[in-house]
FITITOR-506348 format. One record per residue (C-alpha): residue in three letters; x, y, z. Coordinates in Angstrom, 1 decimal. Example, Ala and Ser with C-alpha at 12.3 -4.5 7.8 and 13.67 -1.06 7.14 Angstrom:
BEGIN
ATOM  aa     c1     c2     c3
ATOM ALA   12.3   -4.5    7.8
ATOM SER   13.7   -1.1    7.1
END
This chain:
BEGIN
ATOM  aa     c1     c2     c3
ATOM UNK   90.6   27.0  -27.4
ATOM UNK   91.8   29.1  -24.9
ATOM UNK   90.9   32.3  -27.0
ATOM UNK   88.2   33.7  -28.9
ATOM UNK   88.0   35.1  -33.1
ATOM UNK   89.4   38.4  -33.1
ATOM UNK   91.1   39.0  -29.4
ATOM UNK   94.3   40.4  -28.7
ATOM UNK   96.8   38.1  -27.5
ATOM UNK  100.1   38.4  -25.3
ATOM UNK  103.4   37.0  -26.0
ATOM UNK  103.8   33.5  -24.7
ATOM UNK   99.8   33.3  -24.2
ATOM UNK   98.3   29.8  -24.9
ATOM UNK   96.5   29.4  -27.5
ATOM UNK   94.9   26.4  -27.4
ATOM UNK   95.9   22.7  -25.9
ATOM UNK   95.9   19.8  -28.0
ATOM UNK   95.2   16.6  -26.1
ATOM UNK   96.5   13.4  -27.4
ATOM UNK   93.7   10.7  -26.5
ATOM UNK   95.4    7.8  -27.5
ATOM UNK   97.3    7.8  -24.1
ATOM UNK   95.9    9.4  -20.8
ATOM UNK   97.4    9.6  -17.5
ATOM UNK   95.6    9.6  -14.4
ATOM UNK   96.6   11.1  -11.4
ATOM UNK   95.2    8.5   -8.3
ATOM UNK   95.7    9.7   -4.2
ATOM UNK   95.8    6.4   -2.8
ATOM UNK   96.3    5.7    1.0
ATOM UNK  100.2    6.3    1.8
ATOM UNK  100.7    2.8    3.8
ATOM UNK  100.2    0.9    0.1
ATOM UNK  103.3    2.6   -0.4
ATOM UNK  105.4   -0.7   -0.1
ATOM UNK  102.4   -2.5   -2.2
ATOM UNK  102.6   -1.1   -5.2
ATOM UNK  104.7   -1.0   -7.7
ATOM UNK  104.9    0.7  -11.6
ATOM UNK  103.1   -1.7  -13.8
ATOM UNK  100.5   -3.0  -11.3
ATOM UNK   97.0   -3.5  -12.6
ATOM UNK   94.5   -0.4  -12.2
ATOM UNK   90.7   -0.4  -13.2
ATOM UNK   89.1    3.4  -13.4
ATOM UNK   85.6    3.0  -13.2
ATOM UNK   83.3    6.1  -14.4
ATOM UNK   81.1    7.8  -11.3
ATOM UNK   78.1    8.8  -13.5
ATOM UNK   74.9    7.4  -13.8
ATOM UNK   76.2    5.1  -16.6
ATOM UNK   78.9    2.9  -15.3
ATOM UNK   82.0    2.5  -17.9
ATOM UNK   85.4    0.6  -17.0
ATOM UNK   89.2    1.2  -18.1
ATOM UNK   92.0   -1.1  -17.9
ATOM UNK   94.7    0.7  -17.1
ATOM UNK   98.6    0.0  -15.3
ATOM UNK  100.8    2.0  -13.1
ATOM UNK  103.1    4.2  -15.1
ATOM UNK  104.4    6.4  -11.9
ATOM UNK  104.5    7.0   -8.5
ATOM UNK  105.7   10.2   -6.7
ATOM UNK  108.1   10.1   -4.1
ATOM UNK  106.6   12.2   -1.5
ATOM UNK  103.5   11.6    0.8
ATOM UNK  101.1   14.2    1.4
ATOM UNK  101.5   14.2    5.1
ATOM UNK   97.9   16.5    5.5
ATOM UNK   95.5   13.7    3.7
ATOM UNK   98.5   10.8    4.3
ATOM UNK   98.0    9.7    1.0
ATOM UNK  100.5    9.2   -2.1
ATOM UNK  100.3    9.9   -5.8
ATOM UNK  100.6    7.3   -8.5
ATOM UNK   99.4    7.6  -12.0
ATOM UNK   97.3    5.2  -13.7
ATOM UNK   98.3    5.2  -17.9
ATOM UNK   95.5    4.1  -19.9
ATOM UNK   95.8    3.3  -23.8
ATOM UNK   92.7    3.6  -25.8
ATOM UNK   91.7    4.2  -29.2
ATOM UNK   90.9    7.8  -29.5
ATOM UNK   88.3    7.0  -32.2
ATOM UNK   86.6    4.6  -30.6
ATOM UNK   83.2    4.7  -28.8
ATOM UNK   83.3    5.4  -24.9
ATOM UNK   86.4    7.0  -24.5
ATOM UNK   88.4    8.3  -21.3
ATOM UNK   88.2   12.1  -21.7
ATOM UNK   90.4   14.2  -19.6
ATOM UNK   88.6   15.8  -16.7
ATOM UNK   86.5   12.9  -16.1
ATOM UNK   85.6   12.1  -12.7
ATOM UNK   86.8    8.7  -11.7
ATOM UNK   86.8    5.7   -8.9
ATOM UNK   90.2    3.3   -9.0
ATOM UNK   91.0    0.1   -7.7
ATOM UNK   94.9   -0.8   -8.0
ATOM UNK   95.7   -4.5   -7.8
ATOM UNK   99.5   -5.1   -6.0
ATOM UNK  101.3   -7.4   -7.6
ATOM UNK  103.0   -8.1   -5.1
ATOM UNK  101.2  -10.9   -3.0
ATOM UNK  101.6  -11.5    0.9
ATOM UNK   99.2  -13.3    3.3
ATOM UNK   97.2  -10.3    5.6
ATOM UNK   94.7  -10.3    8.0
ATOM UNK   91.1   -8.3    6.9
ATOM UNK   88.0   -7.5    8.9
ATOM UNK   85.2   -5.7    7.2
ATOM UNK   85.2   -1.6    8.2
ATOM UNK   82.2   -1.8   10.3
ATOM UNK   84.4   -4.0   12.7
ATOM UNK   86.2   -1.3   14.2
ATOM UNK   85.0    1.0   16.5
ATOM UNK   87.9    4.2   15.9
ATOM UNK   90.5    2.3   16.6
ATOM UNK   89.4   -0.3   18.5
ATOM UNK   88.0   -4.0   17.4
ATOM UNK   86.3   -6.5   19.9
ATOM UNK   87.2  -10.0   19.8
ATOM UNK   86.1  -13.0   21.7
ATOM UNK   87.9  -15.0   23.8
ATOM UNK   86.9  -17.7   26.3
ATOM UNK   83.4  -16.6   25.3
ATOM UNK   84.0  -12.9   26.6
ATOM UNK   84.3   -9.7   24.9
ATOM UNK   87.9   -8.5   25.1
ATOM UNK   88.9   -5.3   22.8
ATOM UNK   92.2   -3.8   21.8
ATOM UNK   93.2   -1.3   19.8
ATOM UNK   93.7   -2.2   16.1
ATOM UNK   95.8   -0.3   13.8
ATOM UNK   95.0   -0.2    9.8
ATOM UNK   97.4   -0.5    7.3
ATOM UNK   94.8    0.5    4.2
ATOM UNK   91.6   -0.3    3.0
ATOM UNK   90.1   -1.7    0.2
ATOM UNK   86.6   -2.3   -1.7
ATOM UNK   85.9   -6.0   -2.8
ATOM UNK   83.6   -8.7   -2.2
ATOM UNK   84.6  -11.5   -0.3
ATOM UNK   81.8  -13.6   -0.1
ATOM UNK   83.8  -16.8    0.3
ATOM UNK   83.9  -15.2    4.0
ATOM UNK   80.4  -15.4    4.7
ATOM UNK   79.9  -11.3    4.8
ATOM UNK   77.9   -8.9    2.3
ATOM UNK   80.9   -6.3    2.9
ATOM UNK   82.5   -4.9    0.5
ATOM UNK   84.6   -2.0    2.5
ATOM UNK   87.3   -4.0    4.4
ATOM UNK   90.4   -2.7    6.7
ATOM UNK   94.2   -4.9    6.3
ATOM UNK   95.2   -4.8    9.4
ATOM UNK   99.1   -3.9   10.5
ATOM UNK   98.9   -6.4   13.5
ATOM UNK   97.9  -10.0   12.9
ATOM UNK   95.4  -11.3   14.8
ATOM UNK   95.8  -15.0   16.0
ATOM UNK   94.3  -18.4   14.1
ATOM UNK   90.8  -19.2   15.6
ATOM UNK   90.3  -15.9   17.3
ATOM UNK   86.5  -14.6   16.3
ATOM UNK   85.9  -10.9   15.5
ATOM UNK   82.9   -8.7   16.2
ATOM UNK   81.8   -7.5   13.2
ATOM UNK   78.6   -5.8   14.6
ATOM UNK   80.5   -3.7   17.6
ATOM UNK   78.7   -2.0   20.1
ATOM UNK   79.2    0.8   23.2
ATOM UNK   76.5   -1.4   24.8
ATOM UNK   78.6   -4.8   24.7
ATOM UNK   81.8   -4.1   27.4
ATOM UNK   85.2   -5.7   28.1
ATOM UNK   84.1   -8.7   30.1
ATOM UNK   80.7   -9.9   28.9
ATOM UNK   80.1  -13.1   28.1
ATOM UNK   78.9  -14.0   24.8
ATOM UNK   77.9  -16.6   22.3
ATOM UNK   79.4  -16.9   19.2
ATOM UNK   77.8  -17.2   15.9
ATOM UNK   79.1  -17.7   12.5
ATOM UNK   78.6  -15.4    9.4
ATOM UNK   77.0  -17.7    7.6
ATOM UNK   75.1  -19.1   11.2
ATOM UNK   76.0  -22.1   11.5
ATOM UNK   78.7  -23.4   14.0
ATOM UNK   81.4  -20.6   14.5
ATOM UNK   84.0  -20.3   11.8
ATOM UNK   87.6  -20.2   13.1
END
């Protein structure tokens, strides 16, 4: 209730606001270069911040057409159905992390975040240290442990990088343009390619 018993009110003043729980939409900021990645009706999984950890199934019901060009960023909204009776509900106002799933499927190239240094990653080639810039489409949370790495923050790149060419993941102002290097695998053994 937006008033109390026994105050005065104004035309046209609210009331109250009655919240239908059955339905809830959720406004999500999500980077502004997944624009052309996402799509209405996408797969989205809110996850609760709080000490106690509860999920929500959820799909893309809209997307806005403007970027915010201050925090580059986009808005979509998640739509979640639930049974507003049931136990362990989604209650407006809660605060919320999302992951939204692209339907849309294309092969990329991902190096974990602790790769890039700015905007720079260092590669090795001909057992040197060689560097260029690297420029990020988005990033994303997820476990890939097929790749040998306990990451879970990764950058997609906008540039491929080449078949067989090995990436720093441990970069470092000590390690310069030049030096020659051994490489090592992820999972140290013989150098993945």
């Amino acid at each position: 209730m937006d008033v109390d018993r026994g105050e005065n009110l104004a035309v046209g003043q609210r009331v109250a606001r009655v919240v239908d729980l059955s339905r809830i939409e959720v406004g999500l900021r999500i980077p502004a270069g997944a624009r052309s990645s996402v799509r209405v009706g996408d797969e989205v999984m809110l996850r609760s911040s709080g000490s106690v950890t509860r999920s929500w199934p959820a799909r893309v019901a809209r997307i806005a057409p403007e970027d915010d060009q201050a925090t580059r960023t986009m808005t979509v909204w998640a739509e979640v159905g639930q049974d507003p009776d049931g136990p362990g509900g989604l209650a407006p106002g809660q605060f919320l992390r999302a992951m939204v799933t692209s339907s849309e499927n294309s092969l990329r190239w991902i190096v974990p975040r602790r790769a890039l240094m700015g905007d720079r990653i260092q590669l090795i080639e001909d057992g040197r240290v060689v560097s260029r810039t690297a420029q990020i489409d988005f990033q994303l949370e997820r476990q890939h442990s097929e790749l040998g790495l306990p990451d879970v923050q990764w950058v997609v790149l906008k540039d491929p990088l080449q078949k067989g060419e090995l990436v720093v993941v441990n970069p470092s102002r000590s390690v310069q343009d030049g030096m020659k290097v051994e490489a090592v695998s992820s999972a140290g053994g013989e150098d993945q390619r």
